[in-house]
VEXDREN-2710 file (C-alpha; in Angstrom, 1 decimal):
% VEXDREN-2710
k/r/px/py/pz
1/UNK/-49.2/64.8/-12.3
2/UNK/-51.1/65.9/-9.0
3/UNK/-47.6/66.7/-7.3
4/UNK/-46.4/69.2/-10.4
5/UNK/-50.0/70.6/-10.0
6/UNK/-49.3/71.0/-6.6
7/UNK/-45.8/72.2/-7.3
8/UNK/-47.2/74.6/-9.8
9/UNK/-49.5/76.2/-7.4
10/UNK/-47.1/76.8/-4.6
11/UNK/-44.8/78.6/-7.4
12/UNK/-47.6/80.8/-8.1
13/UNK/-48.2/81.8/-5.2
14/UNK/-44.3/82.5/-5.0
15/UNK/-43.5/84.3/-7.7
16/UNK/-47.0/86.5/-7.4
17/UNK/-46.8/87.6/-4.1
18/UNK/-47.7/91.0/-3.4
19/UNK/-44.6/92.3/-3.5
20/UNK/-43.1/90.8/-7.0
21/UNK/-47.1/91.8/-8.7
22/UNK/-46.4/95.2/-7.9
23/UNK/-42.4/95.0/-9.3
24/UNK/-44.5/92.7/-12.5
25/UNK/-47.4/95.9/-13.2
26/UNK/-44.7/98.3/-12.5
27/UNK/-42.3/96.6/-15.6
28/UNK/-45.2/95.8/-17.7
29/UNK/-46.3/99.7/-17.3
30/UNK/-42.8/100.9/-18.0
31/UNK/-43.0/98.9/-21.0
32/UNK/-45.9/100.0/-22.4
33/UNK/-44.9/103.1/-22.0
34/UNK/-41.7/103.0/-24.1
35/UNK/-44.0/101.0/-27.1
36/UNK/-46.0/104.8/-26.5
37/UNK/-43.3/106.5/-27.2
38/UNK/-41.7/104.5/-29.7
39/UNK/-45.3/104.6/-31.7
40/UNK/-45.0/108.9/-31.3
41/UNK/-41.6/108.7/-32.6
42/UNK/-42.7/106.7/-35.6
43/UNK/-45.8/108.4/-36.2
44/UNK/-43.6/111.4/-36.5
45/UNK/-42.1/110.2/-39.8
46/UNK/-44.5/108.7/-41.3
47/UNK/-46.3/112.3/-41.0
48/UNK/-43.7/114.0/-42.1
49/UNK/-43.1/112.3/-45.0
50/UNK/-45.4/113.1/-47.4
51/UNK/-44.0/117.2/-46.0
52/UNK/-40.7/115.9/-47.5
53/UNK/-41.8/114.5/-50.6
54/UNK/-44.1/117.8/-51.6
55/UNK/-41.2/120.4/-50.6
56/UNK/-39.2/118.1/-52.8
57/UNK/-41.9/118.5/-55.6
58/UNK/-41.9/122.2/-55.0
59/UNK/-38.4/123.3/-54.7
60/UNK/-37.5/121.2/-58.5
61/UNK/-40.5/123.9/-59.9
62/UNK/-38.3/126.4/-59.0
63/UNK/-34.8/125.5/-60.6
64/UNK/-34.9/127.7/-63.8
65/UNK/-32.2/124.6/-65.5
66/UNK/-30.4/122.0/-65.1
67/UNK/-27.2/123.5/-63.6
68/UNK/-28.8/124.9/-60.6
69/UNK/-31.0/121.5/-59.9
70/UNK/-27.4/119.6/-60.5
71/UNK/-25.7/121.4/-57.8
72/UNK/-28.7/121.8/-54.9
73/UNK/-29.7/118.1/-56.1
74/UNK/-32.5/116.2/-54.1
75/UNK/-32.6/115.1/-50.5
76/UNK/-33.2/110.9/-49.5
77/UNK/-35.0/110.0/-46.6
78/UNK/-34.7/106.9/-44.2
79/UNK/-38.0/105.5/-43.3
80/UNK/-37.9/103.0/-40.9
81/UNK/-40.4/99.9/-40.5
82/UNK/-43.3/100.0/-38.5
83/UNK/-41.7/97.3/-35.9
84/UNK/-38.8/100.0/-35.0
85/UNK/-41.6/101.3/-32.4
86/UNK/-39.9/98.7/-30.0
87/UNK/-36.2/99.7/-30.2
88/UNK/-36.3/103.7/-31.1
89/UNK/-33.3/104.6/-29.1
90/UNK/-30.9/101.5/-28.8
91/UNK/-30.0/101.1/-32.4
92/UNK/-27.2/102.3/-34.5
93/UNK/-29.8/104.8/-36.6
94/UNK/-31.9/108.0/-35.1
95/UNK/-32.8/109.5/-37.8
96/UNK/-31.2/109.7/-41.3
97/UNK/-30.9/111.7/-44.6
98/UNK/-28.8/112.3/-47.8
99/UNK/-28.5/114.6/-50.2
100/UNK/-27.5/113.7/-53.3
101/UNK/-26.0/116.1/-56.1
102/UNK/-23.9/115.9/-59.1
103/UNK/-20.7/118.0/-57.4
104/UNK/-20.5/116.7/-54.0
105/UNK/-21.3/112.5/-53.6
106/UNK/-23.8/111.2/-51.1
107/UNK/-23.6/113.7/-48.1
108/UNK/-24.9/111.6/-45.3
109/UNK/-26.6/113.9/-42.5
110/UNK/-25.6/112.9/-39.2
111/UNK/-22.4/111.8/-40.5
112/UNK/-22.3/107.5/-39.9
113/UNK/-20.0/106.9/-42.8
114/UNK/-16.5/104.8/-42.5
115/UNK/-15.7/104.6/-38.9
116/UNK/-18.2/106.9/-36.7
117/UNK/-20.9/104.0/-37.5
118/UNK/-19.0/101.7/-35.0
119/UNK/-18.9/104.3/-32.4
120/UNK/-20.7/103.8/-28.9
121/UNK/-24.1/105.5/-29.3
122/UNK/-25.8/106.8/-26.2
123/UNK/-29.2/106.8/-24.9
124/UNK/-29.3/103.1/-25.3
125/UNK/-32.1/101.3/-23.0
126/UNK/-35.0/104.3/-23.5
127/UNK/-36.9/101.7/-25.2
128/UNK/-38.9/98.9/-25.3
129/UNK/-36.4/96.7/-26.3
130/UNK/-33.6/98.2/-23.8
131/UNK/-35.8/98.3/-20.9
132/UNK/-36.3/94.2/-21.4
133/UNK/-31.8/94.0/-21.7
134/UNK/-31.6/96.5/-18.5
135/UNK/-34.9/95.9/-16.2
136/UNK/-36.0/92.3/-17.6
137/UNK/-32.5/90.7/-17.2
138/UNK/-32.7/92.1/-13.7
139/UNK/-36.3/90.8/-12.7
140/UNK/-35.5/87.6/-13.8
141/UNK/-32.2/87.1/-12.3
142/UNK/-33.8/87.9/-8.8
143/UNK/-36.8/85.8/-9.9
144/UNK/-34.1/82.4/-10.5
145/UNK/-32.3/83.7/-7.1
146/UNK/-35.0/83.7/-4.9
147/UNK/-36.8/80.5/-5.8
148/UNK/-34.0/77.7/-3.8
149/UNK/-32.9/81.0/-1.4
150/UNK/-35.4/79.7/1.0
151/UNK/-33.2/76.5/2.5
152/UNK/-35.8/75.1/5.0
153/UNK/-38.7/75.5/2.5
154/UNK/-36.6/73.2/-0.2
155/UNK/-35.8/70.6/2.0
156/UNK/-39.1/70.4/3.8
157/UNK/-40.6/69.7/0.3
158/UNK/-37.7/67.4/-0.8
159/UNK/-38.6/65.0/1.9
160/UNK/-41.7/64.4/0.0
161/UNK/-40.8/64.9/-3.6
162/UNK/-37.3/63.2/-5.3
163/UNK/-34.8/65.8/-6.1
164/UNK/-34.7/65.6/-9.5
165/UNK/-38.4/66.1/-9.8
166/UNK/-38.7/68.7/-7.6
167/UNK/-35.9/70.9/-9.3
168/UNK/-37.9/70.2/-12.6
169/UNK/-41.1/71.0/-11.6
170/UNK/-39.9/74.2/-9.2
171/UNK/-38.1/75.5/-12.0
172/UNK/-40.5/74.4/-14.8
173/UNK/-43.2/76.3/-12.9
174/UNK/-41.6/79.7/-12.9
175/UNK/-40.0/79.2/-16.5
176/UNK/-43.7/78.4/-17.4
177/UNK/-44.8/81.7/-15.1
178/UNK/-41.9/83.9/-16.7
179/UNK/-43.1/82.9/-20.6
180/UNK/-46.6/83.6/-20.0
181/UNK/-45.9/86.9/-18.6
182/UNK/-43.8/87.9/-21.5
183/UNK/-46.2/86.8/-23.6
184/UNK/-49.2/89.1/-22.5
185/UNK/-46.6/91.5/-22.4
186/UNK/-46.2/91.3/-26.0
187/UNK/-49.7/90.9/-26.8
188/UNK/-50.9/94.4/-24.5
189/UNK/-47.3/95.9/-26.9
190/UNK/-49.3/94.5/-30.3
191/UNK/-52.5/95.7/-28.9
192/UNK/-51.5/99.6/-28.6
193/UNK/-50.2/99.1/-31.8
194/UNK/-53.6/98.6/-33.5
195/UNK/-55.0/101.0/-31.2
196/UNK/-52.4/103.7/-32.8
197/UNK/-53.2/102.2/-36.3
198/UNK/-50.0/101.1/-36.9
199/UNK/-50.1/97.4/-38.5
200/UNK/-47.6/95.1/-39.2
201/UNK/-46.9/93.1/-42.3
202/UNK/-46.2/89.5/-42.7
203/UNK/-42.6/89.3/-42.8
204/UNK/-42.5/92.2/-39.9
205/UNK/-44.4/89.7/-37.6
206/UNK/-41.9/86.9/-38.7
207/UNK/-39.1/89.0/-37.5
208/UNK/-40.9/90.3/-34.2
209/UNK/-41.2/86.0/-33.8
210/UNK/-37.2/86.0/-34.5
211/UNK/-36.5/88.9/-31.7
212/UNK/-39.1/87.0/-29.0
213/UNK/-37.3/83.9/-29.8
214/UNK/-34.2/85.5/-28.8
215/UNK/-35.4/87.6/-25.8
216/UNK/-37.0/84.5/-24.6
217/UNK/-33.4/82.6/-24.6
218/UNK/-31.5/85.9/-23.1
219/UNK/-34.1/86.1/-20.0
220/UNK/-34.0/82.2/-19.5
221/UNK/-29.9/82.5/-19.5
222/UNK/-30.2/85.1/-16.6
223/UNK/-33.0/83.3/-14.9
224/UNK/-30.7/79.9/-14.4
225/UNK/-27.2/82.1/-13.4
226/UNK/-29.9/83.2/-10.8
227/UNK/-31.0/79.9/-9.7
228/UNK/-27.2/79.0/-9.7
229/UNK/-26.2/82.0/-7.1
230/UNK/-29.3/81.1/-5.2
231/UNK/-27.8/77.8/-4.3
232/UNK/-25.0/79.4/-2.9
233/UNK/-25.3/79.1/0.9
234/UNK/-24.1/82.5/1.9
235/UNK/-26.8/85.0/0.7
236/UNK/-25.0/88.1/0.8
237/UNK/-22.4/86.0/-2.0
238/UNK/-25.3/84.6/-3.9
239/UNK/-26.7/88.4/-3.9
240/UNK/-23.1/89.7/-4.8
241/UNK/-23.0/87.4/-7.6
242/UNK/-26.3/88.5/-9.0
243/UNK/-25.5/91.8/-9.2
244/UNK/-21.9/91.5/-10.6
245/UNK/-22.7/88.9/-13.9
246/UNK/-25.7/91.5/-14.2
247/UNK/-23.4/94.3/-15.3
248/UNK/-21.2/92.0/-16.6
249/UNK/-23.4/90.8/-19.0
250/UNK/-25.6/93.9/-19.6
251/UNK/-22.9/96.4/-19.5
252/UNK/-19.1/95.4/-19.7
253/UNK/-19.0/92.4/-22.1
254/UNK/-21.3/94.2/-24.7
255/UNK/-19.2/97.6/-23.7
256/UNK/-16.1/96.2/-24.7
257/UNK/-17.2/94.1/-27.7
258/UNK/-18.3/98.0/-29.2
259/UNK/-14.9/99.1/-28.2
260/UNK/-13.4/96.4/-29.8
261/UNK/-15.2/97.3/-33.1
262/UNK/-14.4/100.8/-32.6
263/UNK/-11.2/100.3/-32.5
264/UNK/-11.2/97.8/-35.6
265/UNK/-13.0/100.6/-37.7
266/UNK/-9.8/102.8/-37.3
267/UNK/-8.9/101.3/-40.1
268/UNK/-12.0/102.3/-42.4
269/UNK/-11.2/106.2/-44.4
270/UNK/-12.7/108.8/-42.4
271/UNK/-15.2/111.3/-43.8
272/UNK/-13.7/113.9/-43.8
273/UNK/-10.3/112.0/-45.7
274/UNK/-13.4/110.6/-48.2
275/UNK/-14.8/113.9/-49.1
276/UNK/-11.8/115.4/-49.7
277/UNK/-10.3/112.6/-51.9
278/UNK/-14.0/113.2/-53.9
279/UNK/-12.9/116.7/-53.6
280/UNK/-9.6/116.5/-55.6
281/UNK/-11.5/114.1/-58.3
282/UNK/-14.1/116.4/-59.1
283/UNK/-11.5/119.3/-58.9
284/UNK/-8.9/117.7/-61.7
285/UNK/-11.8/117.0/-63.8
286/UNK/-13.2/121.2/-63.5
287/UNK/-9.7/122.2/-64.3
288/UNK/-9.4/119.7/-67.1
289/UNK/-12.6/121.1/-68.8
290/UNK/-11.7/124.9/-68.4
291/UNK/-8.2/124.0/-70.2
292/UNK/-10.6/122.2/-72.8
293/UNK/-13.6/124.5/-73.3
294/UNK/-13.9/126.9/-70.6
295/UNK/-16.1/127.2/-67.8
296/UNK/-19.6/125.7/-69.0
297/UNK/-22.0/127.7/-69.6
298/UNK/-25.3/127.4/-68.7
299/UNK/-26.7/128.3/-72.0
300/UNK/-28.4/125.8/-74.2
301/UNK/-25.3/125.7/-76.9
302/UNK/-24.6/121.6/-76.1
303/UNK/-21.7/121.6/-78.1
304/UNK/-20.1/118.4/-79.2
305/UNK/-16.7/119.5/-76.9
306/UNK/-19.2/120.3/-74.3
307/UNK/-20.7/116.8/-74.3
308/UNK/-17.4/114.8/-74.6
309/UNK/-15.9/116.4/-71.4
310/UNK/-19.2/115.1/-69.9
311/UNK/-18.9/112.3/-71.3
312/UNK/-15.5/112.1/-69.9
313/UNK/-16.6/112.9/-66.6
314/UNK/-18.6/109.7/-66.6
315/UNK/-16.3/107.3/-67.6
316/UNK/-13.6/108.5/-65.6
317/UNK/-14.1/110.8/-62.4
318/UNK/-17.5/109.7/-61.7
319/UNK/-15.7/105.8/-61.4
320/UNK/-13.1/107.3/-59.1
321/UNK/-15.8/108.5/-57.0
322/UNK/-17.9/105.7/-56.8
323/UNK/-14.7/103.4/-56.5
324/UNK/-13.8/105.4/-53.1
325/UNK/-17.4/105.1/-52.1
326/UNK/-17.6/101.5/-52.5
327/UNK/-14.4/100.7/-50.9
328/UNK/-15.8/102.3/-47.4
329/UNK/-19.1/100.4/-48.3
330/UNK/-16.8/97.3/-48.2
331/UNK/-15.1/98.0/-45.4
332/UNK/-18.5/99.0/-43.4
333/UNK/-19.4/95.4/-44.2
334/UNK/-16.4/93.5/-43.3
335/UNK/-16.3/95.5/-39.7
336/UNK/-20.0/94.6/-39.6
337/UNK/-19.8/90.6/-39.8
338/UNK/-16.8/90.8/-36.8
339/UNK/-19.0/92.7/-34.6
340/UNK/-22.0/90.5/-35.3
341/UNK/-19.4/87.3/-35.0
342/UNK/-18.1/88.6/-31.8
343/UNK/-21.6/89.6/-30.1
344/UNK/-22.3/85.5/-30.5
345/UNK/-20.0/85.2/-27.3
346/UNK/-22.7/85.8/-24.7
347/UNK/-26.6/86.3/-24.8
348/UNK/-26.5/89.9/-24.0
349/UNK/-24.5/90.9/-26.8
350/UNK/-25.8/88.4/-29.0
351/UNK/-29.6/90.0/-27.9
352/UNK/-28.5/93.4/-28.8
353/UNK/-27.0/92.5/-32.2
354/UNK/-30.4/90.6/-32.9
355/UNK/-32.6/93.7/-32.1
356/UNK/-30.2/96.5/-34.1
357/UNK/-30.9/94.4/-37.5
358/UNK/-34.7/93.1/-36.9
359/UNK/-35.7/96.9/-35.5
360/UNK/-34.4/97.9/-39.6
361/UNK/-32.4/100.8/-38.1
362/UNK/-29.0/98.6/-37.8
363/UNK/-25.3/98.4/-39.3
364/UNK/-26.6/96.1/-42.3
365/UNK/-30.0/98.8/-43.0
366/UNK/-27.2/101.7/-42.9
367/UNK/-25.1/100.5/-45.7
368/UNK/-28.1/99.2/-47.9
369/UNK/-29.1/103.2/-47.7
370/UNK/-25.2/103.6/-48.8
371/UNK/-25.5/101.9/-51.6
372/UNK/-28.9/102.6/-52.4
373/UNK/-27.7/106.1/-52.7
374/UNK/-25.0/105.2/-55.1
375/UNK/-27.4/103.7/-57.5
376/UNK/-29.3/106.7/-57.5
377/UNK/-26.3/109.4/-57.6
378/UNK/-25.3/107.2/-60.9
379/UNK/-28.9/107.7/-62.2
380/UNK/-28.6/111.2/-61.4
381/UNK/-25.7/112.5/-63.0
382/UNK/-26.7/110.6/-66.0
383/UNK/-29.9/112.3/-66.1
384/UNK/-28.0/115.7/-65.9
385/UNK/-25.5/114.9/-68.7
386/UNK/-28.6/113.7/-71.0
387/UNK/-30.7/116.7/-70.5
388/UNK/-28.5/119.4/-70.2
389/UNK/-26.2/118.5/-73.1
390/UNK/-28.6/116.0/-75.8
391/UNK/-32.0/117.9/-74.8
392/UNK/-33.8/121.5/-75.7
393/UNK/-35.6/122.0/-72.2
394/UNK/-38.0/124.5/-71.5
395/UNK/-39.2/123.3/-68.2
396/UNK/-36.9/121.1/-65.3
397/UNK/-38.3/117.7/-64.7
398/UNK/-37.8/115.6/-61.9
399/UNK/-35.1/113.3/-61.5
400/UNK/-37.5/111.4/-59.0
401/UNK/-40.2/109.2/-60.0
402/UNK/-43.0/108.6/-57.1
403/UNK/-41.2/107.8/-53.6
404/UNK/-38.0/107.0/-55.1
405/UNK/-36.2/109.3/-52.7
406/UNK/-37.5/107.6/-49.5
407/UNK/-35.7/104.3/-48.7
408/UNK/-38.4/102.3/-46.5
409/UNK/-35.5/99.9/-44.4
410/UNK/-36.3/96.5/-43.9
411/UNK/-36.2/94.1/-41.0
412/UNK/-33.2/91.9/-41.3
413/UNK/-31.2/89.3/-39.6
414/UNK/-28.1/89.4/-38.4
415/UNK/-25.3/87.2/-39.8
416/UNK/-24.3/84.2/-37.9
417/UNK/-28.2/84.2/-36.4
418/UNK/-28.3/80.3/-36.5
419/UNK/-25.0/80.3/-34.7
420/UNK/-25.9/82.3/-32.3
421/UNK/-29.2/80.8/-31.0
422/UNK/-27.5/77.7/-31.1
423/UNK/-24.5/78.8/-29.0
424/UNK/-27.0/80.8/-26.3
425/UNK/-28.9/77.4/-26.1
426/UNK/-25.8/75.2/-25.6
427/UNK/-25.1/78.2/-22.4
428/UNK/-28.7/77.7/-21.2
429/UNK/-28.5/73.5/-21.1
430/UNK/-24.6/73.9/-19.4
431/UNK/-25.9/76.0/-16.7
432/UNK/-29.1/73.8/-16.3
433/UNK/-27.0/70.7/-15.7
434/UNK/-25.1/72.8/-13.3
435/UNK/-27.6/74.2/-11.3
436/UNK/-29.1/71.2/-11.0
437/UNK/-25.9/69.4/-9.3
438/UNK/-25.6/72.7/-7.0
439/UNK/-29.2/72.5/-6.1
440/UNK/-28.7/68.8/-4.9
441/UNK/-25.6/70.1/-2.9
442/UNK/-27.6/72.9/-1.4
443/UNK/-30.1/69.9/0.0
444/UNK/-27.0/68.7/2.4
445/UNK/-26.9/70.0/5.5
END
């Protein structure tokens, strides 16, 4: 016990040297910074959302009838949770809005539907949580690379200490180092969240346990490939090597594995081909009712034709349009599980997959809002066709009841999240064993 104590102080000293502290306060600042601006950006919409629900309110008191409030219709809005402060600009969502009418179905603003969800989104690591995949994996890798880089120093101290040990404890000390500094990290990023009166819920700290969990097993990943290319005798090849699986693993694999999906999503209908398929429904059925009644009027006569070429419209073209709707929200799924299958193959990808779901702005949040919005478009054109046609109104009433039209996203997991922190762990033990054997050869002379 006295020799790890002993071990354990010479590695502080190590990994805390004037230098590295100022590299540590410089990455925890950056950090904090990022939560900052992620807490500004989240502020942001919860402020202007009770704006969006009273212009709401307002603009139905000025429909003079149904018909008009059926075609301008009622906007959605995507509110995301409270733990999205750590990962506003590397997921799939920014922002997002619908409008939802009875003529046109589930307009998305800033089109994501069918295949532009998949696409490569930029701005990526301005965040907390892209900071930690771009700067952390770097720290850390230099942090496993530098502790056997010193030759002399290991040998020196393996003439007192057995191998094995040694490599334990040397490496147990700066793992130990490495948590604890993540850890007040995390607690200084929780911290300014109370300070900006921003709390989080149960289940929103039991996913923010589920993203440490996996940050913790991405950084320990780099940390060993480090220790692996610091037992390489040539520096300038270990430091090569450092710097080539770092892009490799922050910036080609997951690069490619987007591509990949990308390219897989060719396959979903575009927008554009979706909207005008709605298009040519909605267009058979008008043309249908003028042959039958004429146009509809906007008066109050509710006539019995009237009602049954509603009636017709909602057993008929209304399932055509929600048919094409949820055959995209199928496919969105279906390219969703291969991207979150494929991002188990490395840590990297398998960190960023993690973070899109738990920060409740991800591929699975996305297409809940999708098919939230078909419930309520349903809801909505049945509330047309049952006070315009079976009612005597003298006043418009709102479709919405309360917050109804803001969807408040939840933090998820994604699928295969068992596999994947099983697979990552299975990595982490391989390359332990390894480094350990190339540590031993490093000790010949």
């Amino acid at each position: 016990m006295k020799t790890l104590y002993t071990v354990f102080l010479l590695e502080l000293r190590r990994v805390f040297s004037k230098r590295n502290i100022v590299i540590l306060i410089l990455f925890l600042m950056l950090c904090l910074y990022f939560v900052q601006v992620g807490i500004h950006h989240y502020r942001t919409i919860i402020d202007n959302k009770d704006k969006f629900l009273e212009t709401e309110r307002l603009k139905t008191d000025l429909y003079i009838n149904y018909a008009v409030y059926a075609a301008y219709g009622f906007r959605l809005q995507f509110v995301p949770s409270p733990l999205s402060v750590l990962f506003v600009n590397s997921t799939v969502i920014s922002e997002l809005s619908s409008n939802v009418d009875v003529a046109s179905l589930l307009n998305i603003y800033k089109s994501y539907k069918g295949r532009i969800l998949f696409a490569e989104k930029s701005g990526g690591f301005k965040d907390f949580a892209g900071i930690i995949l771009l700067f952390g994996t770097m720290m850390v890798l230099y942090l496993g690379f530098e502790t056997f880089l010193n030759k002399d120093y290991i040998r020196f101290i393996s003439s007192f200490i057995q191998p094995k040990k040694l490599f334990y404890y040397i490496v147990g000390s700066r793992l130990l180092l490495l948590v604890l500094y993540f850890f007040f990290m995390t607690i200084g990023s929780i911290i300014l969240l109370g300070i900006n009166r921003i709390q989080l819920l149960k289940n929103e700290f039991s996913h923010l346990y589920y993203y440490l969990l996996v940050m913790a097993i991405m950084l320990v990943f780099f940390f060993i490939i480090g220790l692996v290319a610091g037992t390489i005798k040539s520096r300038f090849a270990g430091f090569i090597m450092v710097i080539s699986v770092w892009f490799i693993f922050v910036f080609f694999i997951p690069g490619v594995i987007q591509s990949l999906i990308a390219t897989s999503a060719e396959n979903i209908t575009s927008g554009y081909d979706l909207e005008l398929k709605k298009l040519q429904a909605h267009m058979g059925f008008e043309k249908s009712a003028i042959e039958q009644e004429g146009v509809l009027k906007d008066s109050l006569q509710n006539t019995q034709s009237e009602r049954d070429i509603m009636e017709s419209y909602w057993k008929n073209e209304l399932k055509k349009i929600q048919s094409l709707e949820k055959n995209m929200e199928n496919d969105m799924r279906k390219n969703i599980r291969n991207f979150q299958r494929m991002s188990l193959i490395v840590p990297s990808s398998f960190y960023i997959s993690v973070s899109n779901e738990i920060s409740s702005k991800g591929y699975k949040n996305f297409v809940n809002f999708f098919n939230y919005l078909q419930k309520l478009k349903e809801g909505f054109v049945r509330f047309y066709i049952d006070k315009r046609f079976y009612s005597n109104f003298s006043k418009v009433e709102l479709y919405i009841k309360g917050e109804e039209n803001i969807y408040y996203s939840r933090n998820l997991l994604p699928d295969y999240f068992i596999w994947g922190v099983c697979l990552s762990l299975l990595y982490i033990m391989s390359l332990f064993i390894f480094a350990y054997y190339r540590f031993k050869g490093s000790l010949v002379i």
